[in-house]
C-alpha positions in Angstrom: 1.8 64.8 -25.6 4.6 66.0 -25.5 6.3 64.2 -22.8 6.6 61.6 -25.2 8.5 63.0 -27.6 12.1 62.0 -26.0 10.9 58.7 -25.6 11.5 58.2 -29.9 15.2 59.2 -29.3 15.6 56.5 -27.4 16.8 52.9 -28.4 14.3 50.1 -29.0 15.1 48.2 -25.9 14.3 51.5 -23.7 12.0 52.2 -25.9 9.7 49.3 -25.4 10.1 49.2 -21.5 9.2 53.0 -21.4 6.2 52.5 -23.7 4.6 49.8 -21.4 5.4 51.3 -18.5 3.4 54.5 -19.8 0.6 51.7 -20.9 0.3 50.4 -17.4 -0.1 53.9 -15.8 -2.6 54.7 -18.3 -5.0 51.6 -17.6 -4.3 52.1 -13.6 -5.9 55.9 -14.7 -8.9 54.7 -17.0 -9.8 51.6 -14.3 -9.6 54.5 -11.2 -12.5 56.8 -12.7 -14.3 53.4 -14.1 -13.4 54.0 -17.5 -11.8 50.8 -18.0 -12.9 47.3 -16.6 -10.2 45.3 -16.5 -12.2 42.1 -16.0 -13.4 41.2 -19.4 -9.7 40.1 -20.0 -9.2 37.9 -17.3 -10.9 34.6 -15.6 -12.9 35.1 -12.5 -12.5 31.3 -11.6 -10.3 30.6 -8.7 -9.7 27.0 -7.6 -10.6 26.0 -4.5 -7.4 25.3 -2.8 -6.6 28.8 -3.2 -9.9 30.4 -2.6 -10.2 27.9 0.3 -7.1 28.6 1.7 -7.3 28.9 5.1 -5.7 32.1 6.5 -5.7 31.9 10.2 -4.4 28.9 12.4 -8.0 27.9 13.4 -8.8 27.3 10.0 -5.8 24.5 8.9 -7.1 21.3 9.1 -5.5 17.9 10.6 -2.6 19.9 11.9 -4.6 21.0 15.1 -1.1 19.8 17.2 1.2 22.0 15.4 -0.9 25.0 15.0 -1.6 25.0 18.8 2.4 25.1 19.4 2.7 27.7 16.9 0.1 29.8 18.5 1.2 29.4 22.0 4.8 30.3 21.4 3.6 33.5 19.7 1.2 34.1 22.4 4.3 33.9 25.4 6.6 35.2 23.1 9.0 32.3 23.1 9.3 32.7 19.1 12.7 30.6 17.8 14.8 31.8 15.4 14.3 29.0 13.0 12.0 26.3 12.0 11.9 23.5 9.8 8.0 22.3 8.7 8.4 18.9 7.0 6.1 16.6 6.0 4.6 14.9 2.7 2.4 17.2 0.1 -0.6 18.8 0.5 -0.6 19.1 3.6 -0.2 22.7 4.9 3.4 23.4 5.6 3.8 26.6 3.3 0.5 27.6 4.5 1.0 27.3 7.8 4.0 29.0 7.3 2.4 32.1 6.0 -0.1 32.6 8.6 2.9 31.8 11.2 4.4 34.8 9.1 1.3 37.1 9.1 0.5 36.7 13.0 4.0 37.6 14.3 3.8 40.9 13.1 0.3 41.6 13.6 -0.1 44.7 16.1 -3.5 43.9 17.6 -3.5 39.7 18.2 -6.8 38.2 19.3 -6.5 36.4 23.0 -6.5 32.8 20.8 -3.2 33.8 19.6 -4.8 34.6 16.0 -4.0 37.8 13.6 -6.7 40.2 13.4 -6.5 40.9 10.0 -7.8 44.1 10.2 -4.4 46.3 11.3 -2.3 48.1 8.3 0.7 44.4 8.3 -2.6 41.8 8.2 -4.0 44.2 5.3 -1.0 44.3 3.5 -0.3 40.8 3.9 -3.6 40.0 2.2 -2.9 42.1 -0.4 0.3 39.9 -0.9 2.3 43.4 -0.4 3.9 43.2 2.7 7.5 43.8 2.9 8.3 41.8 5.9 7.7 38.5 4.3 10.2 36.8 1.6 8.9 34.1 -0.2 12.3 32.0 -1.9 11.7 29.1 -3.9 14.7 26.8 -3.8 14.0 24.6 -6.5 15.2 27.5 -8.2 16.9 29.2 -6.6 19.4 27.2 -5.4 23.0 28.1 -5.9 25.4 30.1 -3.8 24.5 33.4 -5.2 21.1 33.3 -4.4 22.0 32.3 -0.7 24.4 35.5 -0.6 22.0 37.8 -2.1 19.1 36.3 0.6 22.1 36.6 3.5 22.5 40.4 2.4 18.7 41.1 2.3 18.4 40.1 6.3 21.1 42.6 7.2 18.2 45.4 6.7 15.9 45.7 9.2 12.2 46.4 8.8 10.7 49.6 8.1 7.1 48.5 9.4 6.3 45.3 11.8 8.5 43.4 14.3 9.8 40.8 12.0 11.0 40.2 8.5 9.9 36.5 7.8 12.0 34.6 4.9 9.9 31.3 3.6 12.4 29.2 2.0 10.2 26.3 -0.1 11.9 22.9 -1.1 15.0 23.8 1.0 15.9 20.6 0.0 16.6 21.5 -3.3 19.8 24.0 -2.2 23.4 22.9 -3.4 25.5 22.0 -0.4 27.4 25.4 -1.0 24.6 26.8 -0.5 23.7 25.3 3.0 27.1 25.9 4.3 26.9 29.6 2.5 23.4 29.9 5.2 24.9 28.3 8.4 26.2 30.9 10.1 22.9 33.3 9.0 21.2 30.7 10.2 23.0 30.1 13.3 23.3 33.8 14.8 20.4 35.7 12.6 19.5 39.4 13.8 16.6 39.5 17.2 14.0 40.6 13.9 15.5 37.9 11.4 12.9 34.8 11.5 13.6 31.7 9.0 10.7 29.0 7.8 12.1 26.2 6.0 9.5 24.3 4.4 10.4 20.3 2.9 9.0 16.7 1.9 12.4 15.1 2.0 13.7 16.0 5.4 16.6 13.3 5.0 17.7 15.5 2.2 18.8 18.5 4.5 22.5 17.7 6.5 22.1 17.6 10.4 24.4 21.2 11.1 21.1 22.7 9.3 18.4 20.3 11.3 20.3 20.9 14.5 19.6 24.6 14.1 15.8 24.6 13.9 12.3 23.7 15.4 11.1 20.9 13.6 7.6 20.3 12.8 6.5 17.1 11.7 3.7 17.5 9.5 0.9 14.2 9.0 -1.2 12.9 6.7 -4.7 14.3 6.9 -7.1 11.5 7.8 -10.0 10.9 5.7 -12.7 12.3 7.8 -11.0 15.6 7.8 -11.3 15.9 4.1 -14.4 14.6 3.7 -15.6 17.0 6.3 -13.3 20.3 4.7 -15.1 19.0 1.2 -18.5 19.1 2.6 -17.7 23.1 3.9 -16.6 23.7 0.4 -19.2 22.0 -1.3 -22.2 23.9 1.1 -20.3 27.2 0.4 -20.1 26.4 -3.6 -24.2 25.4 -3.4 -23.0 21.9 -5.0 -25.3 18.9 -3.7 -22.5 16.2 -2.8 -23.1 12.7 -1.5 -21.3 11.9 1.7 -20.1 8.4 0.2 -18.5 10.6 -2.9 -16.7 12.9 -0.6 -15.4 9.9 1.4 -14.3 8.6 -2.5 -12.3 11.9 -2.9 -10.9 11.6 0.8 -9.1 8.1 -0.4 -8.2 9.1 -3.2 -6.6 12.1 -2.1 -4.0 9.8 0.7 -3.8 12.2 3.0 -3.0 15.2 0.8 -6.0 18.0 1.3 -4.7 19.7 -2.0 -5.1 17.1 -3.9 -8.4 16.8 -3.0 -9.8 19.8 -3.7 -8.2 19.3 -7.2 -9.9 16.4 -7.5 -13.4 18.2 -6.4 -12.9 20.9 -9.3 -12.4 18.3 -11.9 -15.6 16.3 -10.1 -17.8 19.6 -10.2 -16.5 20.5 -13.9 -17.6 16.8 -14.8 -21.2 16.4 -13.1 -21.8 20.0 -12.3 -23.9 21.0 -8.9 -24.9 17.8 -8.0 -22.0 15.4 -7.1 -22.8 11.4 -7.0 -21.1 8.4 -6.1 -21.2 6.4 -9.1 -20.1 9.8 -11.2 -16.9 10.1 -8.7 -16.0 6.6 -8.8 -16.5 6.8 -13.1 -14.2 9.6 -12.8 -11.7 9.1 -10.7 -11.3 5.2 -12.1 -11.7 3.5 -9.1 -13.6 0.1 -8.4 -16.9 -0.2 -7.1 -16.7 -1.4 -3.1 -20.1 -3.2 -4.3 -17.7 -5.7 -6.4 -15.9 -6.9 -3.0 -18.7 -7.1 -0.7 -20.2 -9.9 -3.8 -17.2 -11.0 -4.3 -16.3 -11.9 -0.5 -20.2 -13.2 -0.5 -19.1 -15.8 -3.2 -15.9 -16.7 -1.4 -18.2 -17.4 1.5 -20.1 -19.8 -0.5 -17.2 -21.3 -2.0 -19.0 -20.5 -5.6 -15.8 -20.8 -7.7 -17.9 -19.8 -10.7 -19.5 -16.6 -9.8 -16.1 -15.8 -8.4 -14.5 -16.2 -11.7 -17.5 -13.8 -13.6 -17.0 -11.0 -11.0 -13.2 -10.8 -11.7 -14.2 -11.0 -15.4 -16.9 -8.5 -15.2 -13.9 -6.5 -13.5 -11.8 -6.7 -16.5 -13.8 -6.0 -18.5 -14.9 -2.5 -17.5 -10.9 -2.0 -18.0 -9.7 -1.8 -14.8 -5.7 -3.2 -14.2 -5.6 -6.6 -12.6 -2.9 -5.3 -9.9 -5.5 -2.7 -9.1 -8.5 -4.8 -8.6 -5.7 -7.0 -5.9 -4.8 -4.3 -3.8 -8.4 -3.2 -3.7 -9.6 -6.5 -2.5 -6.8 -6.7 -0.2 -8.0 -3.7 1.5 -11.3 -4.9 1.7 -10.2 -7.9 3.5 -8.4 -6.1 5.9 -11.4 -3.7 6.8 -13.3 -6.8 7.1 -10.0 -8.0 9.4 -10.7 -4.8 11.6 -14.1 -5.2 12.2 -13.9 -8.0 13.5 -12.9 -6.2 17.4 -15.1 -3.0 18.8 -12.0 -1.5 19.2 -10.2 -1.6 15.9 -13.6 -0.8 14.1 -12.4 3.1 14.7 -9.6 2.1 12.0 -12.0 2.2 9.5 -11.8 5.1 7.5 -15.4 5.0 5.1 -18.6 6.7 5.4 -21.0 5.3 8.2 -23.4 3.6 5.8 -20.1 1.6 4.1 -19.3 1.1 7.9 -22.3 -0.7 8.5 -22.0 -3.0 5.3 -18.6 -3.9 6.2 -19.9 -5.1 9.9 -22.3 -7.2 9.0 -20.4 -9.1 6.3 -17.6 -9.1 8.9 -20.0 -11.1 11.5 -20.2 -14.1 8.5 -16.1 -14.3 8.5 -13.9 -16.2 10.6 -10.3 -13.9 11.8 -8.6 -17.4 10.1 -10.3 -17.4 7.3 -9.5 -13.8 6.7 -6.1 -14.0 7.4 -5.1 -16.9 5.0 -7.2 -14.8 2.4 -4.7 -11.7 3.0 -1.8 -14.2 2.9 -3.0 -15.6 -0.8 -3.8 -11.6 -2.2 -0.1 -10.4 -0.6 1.1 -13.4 -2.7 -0.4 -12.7 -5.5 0.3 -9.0 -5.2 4.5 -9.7 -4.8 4.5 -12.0 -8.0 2.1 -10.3 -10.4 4.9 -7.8 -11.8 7.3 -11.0 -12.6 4.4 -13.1 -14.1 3.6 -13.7 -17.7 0.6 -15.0 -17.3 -0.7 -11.9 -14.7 -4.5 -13.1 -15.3 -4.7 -16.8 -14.4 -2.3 -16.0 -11.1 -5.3 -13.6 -9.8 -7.7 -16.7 -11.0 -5.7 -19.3 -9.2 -5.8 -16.7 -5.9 -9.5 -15.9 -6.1 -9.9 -20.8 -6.1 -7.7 -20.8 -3.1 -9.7 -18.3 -1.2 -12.8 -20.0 -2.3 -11.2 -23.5 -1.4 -10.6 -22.5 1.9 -14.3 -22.5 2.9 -14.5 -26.6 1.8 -10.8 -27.3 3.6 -12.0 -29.4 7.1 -9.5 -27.6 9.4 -11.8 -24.3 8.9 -13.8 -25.0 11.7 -13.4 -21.9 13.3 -16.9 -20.2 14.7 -18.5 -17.9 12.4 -17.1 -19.7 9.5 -19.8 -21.2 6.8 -18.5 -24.4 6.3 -19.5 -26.0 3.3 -18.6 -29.9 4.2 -21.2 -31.6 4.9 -21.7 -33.8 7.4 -21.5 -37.2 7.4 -25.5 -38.9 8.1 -25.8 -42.4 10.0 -26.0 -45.2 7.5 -28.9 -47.5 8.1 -29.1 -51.2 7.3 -31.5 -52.4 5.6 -33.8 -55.3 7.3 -32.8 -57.6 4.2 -29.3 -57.4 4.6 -27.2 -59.6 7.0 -26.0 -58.9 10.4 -23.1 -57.0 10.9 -19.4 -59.3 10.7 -17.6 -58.9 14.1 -13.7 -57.7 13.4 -12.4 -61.5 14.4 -14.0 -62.9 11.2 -12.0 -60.6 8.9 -8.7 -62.3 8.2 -6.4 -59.3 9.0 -3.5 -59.0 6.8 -0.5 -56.3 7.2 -0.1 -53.9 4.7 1.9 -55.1 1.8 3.9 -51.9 1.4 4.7 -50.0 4.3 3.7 -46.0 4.0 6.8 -43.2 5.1 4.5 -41.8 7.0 1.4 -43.8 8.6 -1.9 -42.9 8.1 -4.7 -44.2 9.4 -6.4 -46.8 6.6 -9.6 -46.5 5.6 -11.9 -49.8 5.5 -12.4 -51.1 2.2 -16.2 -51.6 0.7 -17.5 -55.0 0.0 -18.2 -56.3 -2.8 -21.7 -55.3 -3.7 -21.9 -51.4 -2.6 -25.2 -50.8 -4.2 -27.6 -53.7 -2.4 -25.7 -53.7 1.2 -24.6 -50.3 2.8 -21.1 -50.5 4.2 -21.3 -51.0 7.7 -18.2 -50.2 10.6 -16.4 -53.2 11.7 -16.6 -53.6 15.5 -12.9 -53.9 16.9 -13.4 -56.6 19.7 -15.6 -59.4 19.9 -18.8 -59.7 22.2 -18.7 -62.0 24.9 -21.5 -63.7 24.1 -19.7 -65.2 20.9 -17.5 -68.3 21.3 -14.7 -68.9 18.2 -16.2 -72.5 17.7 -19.5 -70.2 17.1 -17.4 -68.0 14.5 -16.0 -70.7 12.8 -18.8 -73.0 12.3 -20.9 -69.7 11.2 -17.9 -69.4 8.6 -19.3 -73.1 7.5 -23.1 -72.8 7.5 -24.4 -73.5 3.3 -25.1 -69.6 3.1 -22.0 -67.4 5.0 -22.0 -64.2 4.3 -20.1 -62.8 1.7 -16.1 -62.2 2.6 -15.0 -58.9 3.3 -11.5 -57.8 1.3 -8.6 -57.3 3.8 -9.5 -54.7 5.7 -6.7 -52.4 7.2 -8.0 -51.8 10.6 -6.7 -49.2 13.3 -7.7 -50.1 17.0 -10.0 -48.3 18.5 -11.4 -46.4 15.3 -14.5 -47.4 13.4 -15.9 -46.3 10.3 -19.4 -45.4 9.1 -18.3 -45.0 4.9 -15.9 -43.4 2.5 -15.5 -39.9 2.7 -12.9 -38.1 1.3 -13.8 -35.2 4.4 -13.6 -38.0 6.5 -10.0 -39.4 5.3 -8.8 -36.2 5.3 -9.8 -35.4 9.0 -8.5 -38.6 10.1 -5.3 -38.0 8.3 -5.1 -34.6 10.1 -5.9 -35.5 13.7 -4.9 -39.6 13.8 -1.5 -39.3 12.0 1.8 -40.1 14.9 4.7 -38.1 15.0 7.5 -38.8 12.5 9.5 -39.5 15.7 7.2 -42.2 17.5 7.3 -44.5 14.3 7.3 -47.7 16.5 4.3 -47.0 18.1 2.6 -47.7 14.7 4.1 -49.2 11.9 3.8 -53.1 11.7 6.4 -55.8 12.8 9.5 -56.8 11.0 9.1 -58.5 7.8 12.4 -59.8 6.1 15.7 -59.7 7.0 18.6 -58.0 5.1 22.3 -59.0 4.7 25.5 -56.3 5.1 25.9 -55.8 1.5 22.3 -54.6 0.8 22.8 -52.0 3.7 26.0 -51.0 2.7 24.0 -50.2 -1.2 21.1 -49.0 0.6 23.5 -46.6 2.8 25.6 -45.6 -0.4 21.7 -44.6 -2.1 21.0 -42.3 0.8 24.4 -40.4 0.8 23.7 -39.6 -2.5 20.6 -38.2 -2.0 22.1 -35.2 0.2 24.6 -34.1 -2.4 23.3 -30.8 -2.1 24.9 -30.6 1.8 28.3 -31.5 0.8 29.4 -31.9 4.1 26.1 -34.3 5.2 27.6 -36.3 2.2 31.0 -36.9 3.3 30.0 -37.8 6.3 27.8 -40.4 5.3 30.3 -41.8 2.5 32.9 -42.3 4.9 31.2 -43.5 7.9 29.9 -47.5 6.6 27.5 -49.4 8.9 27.8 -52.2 10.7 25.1 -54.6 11.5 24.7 -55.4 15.1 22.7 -58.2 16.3 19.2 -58.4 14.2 18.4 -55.1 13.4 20.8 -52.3 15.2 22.8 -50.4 12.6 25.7 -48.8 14.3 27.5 -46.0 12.8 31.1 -44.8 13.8 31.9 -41.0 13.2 35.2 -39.1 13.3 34.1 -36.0 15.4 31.4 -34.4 17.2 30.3 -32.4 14.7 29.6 -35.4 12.4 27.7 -36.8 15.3 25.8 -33.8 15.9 24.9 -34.0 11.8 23.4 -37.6 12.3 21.5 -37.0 14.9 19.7 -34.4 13.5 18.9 -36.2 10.5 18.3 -39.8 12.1 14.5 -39.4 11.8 14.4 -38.9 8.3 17.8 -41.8 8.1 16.0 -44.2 10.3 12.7 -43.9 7.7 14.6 -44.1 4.8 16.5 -47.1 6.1 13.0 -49.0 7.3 11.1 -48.3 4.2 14.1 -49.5 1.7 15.4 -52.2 3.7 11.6 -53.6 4.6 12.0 -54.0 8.2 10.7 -51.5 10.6 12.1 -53.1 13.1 15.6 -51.5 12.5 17.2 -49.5 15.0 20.3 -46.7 14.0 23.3 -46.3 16.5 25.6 -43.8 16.3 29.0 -44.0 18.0 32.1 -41.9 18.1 36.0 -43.5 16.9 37.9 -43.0 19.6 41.7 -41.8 19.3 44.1 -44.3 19.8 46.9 -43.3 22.3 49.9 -41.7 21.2 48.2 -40.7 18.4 47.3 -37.1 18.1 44.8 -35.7 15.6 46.3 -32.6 14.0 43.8 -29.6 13.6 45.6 -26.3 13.8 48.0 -25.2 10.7 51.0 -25.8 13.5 50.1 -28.6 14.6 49.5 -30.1 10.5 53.1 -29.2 10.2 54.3 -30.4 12.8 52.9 -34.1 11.4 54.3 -33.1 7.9 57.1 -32.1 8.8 58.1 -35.5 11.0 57.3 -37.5 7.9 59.6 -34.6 5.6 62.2 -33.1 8.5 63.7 -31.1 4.7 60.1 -28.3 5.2 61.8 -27.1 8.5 64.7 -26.3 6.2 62.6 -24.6 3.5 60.5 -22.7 5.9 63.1 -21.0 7.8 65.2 -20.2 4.5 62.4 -18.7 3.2 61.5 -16.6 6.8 58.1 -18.0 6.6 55.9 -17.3 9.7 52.6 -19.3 10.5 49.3 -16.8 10.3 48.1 -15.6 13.8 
């Protein structure tokens, strides 16, 4: 013991480091002859995305693109000098970057291009203590210093191996001193110098760095690929895992393979050896895909109520309102993408999910899902901005419903819940129908902006006699003295209530299905308005078009120029009925005449005549009179009337603008 002795002299700070030092060497003594087991103080338990880690280029998942580039360079010895792996997290870039690092210097490569792992640089490299790969974390380490300290590290070659291999992580995190203090290193490195620049934020880096490497774009991992990697781990960990429950923790992971077996520790920890779906989705706090495929059953039915419960049952189990609408806008859109062969491959689920979402997809119209997407994306952009977040998903979750009972969903594979409209039958009792020619037809007393198609009105006593349809011409066989002395017989049949009938259109009853249909497919164009609308009814002096024409300029007072136009352009009645309008310009006649469908309306239903025609006709100038429009030309005219501005602009030196 007497080796320690000098150790006392010495001052506390030595003193410590020397006494641990001495500790350390004793321990690596008393664990070599089994004295000593070192494991009681520490945790076996390694997560699995370390103990998982893949360590050959086989191995890597989703990346099978990049890792065959990697392998093939290395194989025909086309190596770069630089590269740049960049892509989001989780993904494998610093992994791939450390086998890229390890196979390089490997002295005995298998013919796939893979290291052995077996020579003394794949040992070392396992044992995490080779010396020909640098591991620099920028996030850290990112000033200029570091970069020069790095810069003078590559000047020294390597003692064992080809290649010393410098991992720089987050290089987006370095200063921009520090990027221009590793251009020219970067640029002109030495033949045994190789750089891996690993990122997420590639539009972080400036392009004299970019320009300078290889760069790999790493992607997302699809879901499959997880589920499958999850399904190795879980076989090699003897935990029994549901397929659907993997496919849980492949969504939830978005692409990032890290993340998921993060997620699959904190699963296992939870439930133990035997993973299930409904202890995943508890876990992990995400909805049931049961809640859509009733929900989207209900909508089908156009059951508002049990709609309503499901969103309530929803809330309930405490799940945010923005996160049940962005899960049933996914749902729609899977059932969107089944709805092709091709575009069923899209859908990334497990294959008993799969089949669920074909066979509800069968039952939809594309239309119907499409406006359904268009009222969640809706609902989706204006839940943050409203204050009332849960009766805006309510009022989304009646439209989608509603759009099962609208009639223009006729689309095939829709379930259409309008219901037909059945024959009415007369009754023997009741009286023959009344041909059209008895009805005294009356025009309509106040004439519609845009014409629909009437309905009939019902007689008098709905409940004994069914309505029946008016025929629209009279049989041959019927003579008018016939008709009117039938109108005289002691018992005529009861009068029916002007009736507003179209030609050629007949009527079984009122349906509200049935109005609306006609509206939709009988209504004219706002443009052909004399095709339908009734005759002129009463005639109207200038002073009541010059108020009426006042009233519709101040309508558009919102278009300021529209306005003008119309203030300072009066009518003029022409004939009967033609209203002739004089502009100033082109451009005041090009603003009429987009507008004269919507003028000529207004006009007809104010003034009471639809017979009323609008002219438009453009002042011509009168000769020898010039218009000015340019600033020259203005004062030029200003200037005639005041010859004393020619003075005051040329005293002043004043020039006209070019």
């Amino acid at each position: 013991m007497g080796f320690l002795l000098p150790l006392f002299y010495l001052s506390g700070h030595c003193f410590v480091v020397h006494i641990s030092f001495l500790l350390k060497h004793i321990s690596v003594f008393l664990c070599k002859f089994g004295l000593l087991n070192l494991s009681i103080f520490m945790d076996n338990f390694v997560v699995s995305a370390r103990k998982y880690r893949p360590s050959v280029f086989s191995t890597v998942v989703g990346q099978e693109m990049i890792t065959n580039t990697l392998k093939n360079a290395i194989r025909n010895q086309q190596i770069a000098q630089a590269f740049l792996f960049t892509g989001p997290r989780g993904v494998g870039k610093t992994t791939c970057a450390r086998i890229f690092a390890k196979t390089i210097n490997c002295t005995n490569l298998t013919p796939e291009g893979e290291a052995c792992g077996s020579c003394p640089s794949c040992e070392a490299f396992g044992k995490t203590s080779s010396f020909n790969v640098f591991e620099l974390d920028a996030a850290s380490n990112n000033s200029v210093e570091d970069i020069r300290i790095l810069v003078d590290q590559v000047r020294i070659p390597p003692q064992v191996g080809k290649y010393k291999v410098y991992i720089i992580d987050e290089v987006h995190m370095l200063s921009s001193q520090a990027f221009n203090a590793f251009l020219k290193t970067l640029e002109e490195p030495p033949p045994y110098a190789k750089f891996i620049l690993a990122t997420t934020e590639k539009f972080k880096i400036i392009p004299t760095i970019l320009s300078r490497c290889q760069i790999f774009d790493f992607r997302r991992i699809n879901v499959d690929d997880i589920a499958g990697h999850l399904a190795f781990v879980a076989k090699s960990e003897n935990v029994q895992a549901d397929p659907e429950a993997l496919h849980v923790i492949a969504q939830k992971a978005d692409g990032a393979l890290r993340d998921a077996l993060s997620m699959f520790d904190q699963l296992v920890s939870f439930s133990g050896n035997e993973l299930k779906y409904q202890h995943v989705i508890e876990s992990l706090n995400v909805l049931d895909n049961e809640y859509y495929f009733r929900l989207t059953g209900y909508f089908l039915k156009a059951d508002t109520r049990n709609a309503l419960l499901i969103f309530n049952e929803v809330m309930n189990n405490g799940f945010d309102g923005q996160h049940f609408v962005i899960g049933l806008g996914e749902h729609l859109r899977n059932l969107l993408v089944c709805q092709d062969k091709e575009t069923v491959e899209l859908l990334e689920t497990s294959k008993s999910v799969k089949t669920h979402f074909l066979q509800q997809a069968a039952q939809c119209s594309p239309a119907f899902l499409l406006k359904s997407l268009e009222i969640i994306n809706d609902c989706d952009l204006n839940y943050k901005t409203s204050n009332n977040k849960r009766l805006l998903i309510e009022i989304a979750l009646l439209r989608i419903c509603s759009l099962i009972t609208a009639p223009s969903d006729k689309t095939p594979n829709t379930i259409s819940m309008v219901a037909e409209p059945s024959p009415v039958k007369l009754p023997s009792s009741a009286p023959p129908p009344v041909p059209a020619k008895v009805q005294e037809i009356v025009p309509p007393e106040a004439p519609s902006t845009r014409p629909v198609t009437p309905a009939v009105k019902p007689m008098e006593s709905v409940s004994e006699t069914p309505l029946m349809a008016a025929e629209p011409e009279v049989t041959p066989e019927i003579k008018p003295e016939t008709i009117q002395n039938e109108t005289k017989t002691p018992e005529p049949v009861k009068p029916v209530e002007p009736a507003k009938v179209t030609r050629g259109n007949t009527y079984s009853g009122i349906n509200i299905s049935n109005l609306m249909s006609s509206a939709d497919s009988g209504v004219k164009k706002a443009e052909e308005p004399d095709k339908v609308l009734p005759p002129d009814r009463d005639a109207f002096s200038i002073d009541m078009l010059h108020r009426t024409w006042k009233e519709m300029a101040a309508l558009v007072h919102e278009e300021p120029d529209f306005s003008y136009t119309l203030t300072n352009s009066m009518p003029e009645l022409r004939e009967k009925n033609i209203i002739v309008v004089h502009v100033n310009n082109r451009i005041q006649l090009a603003e009429i005449n987009q507008k004269k469908t919507w003028m000529l309306e207004f006009l007809r239903k104010k003034l009471n005549n639809y017979g009323v025609t609008l002219e438009t006709e453009v002042n011509e100038v009168e000769p020898g009179k010039k218009v000015a429009y340019t600033d020259e030309e203005k004062f030029k005219e200003m200037n005639d009337k005041n010859p004393s501005l020619s003075t005051f602009k040329d005293h002043l030196g004043l020039e006209f603008e070019l």
